[in-house]
VOBA-1610 file (N, C-alpha, C; in pm, whole numbers, padded with zeros to 5 digits, always signed):
BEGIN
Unk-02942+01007-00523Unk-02892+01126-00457Unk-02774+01092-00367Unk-02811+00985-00298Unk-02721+00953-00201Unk-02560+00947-00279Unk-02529+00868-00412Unk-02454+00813-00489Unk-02382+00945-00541Unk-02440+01079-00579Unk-02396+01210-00609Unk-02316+01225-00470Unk-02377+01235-00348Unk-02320+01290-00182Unk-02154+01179-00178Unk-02157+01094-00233Unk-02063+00987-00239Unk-01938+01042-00298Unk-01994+01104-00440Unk-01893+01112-00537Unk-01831+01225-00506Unk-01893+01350-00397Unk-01894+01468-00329Unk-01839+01452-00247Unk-01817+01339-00192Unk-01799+01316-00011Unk-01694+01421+00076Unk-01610+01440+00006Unk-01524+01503+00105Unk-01562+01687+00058Unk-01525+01680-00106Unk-01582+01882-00146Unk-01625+01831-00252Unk-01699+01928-00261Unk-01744+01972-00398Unk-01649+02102-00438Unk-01527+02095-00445Unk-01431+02206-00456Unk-01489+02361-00527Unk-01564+02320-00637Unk-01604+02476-00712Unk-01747+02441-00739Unk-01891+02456-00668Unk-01984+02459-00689Unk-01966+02521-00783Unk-01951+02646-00816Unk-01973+02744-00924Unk-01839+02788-00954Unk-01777+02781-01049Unk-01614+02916-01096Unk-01719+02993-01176Unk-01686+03128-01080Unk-01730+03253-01225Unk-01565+03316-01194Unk-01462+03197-01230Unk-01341+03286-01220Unk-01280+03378-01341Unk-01236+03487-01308Unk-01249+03607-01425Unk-01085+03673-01341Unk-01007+03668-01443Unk-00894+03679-01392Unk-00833+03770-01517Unk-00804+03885-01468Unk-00712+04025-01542Unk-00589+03951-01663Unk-00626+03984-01769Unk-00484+03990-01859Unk-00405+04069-01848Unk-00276+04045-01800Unk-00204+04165-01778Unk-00171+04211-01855Unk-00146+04143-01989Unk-00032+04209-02144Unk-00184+04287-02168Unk-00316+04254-02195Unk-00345+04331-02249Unk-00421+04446-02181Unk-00413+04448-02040Unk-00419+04508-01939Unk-00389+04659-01968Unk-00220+04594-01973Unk-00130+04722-01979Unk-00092+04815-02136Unk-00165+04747-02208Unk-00188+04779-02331Unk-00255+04917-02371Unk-00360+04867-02323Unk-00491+04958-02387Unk-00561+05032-02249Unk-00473+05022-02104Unk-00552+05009-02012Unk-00662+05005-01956Unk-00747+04898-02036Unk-00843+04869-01935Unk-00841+04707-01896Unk-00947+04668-01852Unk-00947+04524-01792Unk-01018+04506-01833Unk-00889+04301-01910Unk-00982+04243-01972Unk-01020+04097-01890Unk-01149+04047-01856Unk-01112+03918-01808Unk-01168+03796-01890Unk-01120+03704-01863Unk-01085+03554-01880Unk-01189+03415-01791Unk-01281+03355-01829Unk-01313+03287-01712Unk-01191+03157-01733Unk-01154+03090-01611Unk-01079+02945-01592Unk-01118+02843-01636Unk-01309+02854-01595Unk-01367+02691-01638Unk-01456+02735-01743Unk-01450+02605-01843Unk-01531+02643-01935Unk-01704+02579-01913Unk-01714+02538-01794Unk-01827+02463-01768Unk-01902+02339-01846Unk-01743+02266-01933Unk-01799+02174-02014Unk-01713+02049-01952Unk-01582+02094-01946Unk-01462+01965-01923Unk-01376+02021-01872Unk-01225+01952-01817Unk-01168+02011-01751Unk-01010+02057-01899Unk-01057+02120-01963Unk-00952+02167-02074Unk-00942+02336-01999Unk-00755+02287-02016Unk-00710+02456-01981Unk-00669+02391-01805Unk-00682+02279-01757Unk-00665+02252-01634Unk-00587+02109-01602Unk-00486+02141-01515Unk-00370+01967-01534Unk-00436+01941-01378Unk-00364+01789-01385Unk-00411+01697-01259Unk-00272+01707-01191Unk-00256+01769-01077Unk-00128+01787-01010Unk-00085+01634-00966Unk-00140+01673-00862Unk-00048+01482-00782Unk-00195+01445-00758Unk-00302+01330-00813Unk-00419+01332-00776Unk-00455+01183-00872Unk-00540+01116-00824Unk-00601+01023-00965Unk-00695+01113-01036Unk-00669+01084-01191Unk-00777+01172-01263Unk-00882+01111-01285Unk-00990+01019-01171Unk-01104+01029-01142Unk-01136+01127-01024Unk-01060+01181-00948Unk-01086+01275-00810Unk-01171+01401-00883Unk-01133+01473-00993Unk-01193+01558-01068Unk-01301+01513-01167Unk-01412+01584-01229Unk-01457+01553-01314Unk-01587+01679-01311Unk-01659+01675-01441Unk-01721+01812-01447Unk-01874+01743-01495Unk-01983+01809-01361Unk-02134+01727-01394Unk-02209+01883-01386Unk-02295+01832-01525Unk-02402+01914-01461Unk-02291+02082-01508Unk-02244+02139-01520Unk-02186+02285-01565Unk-02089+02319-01448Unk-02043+02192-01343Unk-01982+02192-01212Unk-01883+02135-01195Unk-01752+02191-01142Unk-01647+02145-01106Unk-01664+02016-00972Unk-01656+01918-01037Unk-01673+01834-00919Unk-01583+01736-00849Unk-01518+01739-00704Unk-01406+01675-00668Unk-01455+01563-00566Unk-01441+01467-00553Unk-01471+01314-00502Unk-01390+01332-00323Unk-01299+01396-00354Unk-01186+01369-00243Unk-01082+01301-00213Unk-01099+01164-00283Unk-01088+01060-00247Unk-00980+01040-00398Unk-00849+01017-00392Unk-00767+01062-00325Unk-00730+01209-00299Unk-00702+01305-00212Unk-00678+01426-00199Unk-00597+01423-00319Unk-00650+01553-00387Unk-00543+01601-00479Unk-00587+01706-00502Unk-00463+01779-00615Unk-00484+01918-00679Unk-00449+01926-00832Unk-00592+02013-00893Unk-00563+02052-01077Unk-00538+02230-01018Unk-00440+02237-01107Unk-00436+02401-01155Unk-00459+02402-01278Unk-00475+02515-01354Unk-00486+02568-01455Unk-00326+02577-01522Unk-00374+02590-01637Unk-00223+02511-01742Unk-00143+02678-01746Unk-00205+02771-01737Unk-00141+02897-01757Unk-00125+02963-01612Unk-00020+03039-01591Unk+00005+03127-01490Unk-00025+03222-01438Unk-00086+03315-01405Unk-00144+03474-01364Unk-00080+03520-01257Unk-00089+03678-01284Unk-00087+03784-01174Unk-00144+03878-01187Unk-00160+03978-01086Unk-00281+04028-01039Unk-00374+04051-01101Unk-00485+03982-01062Unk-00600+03908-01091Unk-00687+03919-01001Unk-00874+03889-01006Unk-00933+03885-00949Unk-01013+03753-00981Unk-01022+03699-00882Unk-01047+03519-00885Unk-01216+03506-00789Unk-01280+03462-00844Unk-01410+03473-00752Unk-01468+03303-00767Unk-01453+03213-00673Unk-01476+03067-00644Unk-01605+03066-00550Unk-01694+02993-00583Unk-01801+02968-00488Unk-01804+02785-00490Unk-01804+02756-00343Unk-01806+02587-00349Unk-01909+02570-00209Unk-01938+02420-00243Unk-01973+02366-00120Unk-01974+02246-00077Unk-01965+02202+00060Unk-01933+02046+00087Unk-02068+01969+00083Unk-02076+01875-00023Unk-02173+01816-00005Unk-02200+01710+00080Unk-02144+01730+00224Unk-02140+01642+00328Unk-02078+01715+00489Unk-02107+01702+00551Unk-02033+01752+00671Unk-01917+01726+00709Unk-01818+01775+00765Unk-01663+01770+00790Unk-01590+01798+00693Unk-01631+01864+00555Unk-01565+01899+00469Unk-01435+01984+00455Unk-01312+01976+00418Unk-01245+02048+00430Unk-01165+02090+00295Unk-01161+02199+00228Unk-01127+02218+00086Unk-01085+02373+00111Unk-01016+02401-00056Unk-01010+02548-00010Unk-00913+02553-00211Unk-00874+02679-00189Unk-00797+02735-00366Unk-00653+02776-00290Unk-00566+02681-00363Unk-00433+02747-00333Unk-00383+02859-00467Unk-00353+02976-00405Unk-00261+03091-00451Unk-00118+03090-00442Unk-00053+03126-00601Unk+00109+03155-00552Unk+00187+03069-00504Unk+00134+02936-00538Unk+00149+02749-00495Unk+00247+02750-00615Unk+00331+02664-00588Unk+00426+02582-00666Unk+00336+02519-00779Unk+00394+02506-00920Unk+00325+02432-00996Unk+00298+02293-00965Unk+00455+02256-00883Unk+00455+02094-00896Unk+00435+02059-00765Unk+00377+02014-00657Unk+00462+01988-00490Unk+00563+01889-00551Unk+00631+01893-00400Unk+00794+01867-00424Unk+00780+01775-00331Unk+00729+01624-00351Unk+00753+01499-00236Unk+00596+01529-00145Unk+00517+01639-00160Unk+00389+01642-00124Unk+00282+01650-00170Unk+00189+01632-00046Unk+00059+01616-00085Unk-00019+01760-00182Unk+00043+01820-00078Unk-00060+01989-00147Unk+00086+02035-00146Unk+00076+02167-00258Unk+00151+02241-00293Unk+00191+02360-00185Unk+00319+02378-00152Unk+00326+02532-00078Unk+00263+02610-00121Unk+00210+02697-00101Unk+00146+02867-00104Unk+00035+02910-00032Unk-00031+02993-00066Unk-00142+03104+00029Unk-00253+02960-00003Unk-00334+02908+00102Unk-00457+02845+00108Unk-00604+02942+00126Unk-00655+02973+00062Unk-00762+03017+00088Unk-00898+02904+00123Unk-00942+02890+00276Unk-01078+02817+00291Unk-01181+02878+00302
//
């Protein structure tokens, strides 16, 4: 257990994605809403490793799971707008600090985290 809290140490970034995010083309199509989940709860396909080692990510158990260690960020390989995004996480340790950047630069530019809206 302890060795899981380890690999957790800093977030567990997405205990759960039930993220479901609006198609807009076909949105505006047929108008109604269609959604999309982000994670497929198997691997991280459909999702890039921004500035990060790609051991910081990895998927246990049907769970997005982030180590911390080195801080980094994956987005998703495709772009959206208006959308409804629903993230549930938790720190599997105390002093945790994590959160979903919105409307972020694909790439940071010489940084750690990307400009845009932080949601914690």
């Amino acid at each position: 257990m302890h060795t899981f809290r380890s690999v957790a140490a800093v977030t567990l970034f997405f205990a759960l994605v039930v993220a479901s995010l609006a198609n807009e083309s076909e949105s505006e199509q047929s108008g109604e809403l269609s959604f999309v989940d982000l994670f497929n709860g198997k691997d991280l396909t459909n999702w890039i490793d921004v500035n990060t080692s790609p051991d910081t990510w990895s998927v246990k158990d049907g769970l997005l799971v982030c180590t911390g260690k080195p801080i980094g960020v994956m987005r998703s390989t495709k772009m959206y707008e208006n959308f409804i995004l629903v993230v549930e996480w938790r720190h599997m340790e105390a002093g945790g600090n994590s959160g979903v950047f919105l409307w972020s630069d694909a790439k940071p530019e010489g940084n750690r985290l990307p400009r845009g809206m932080e949601v914690q």
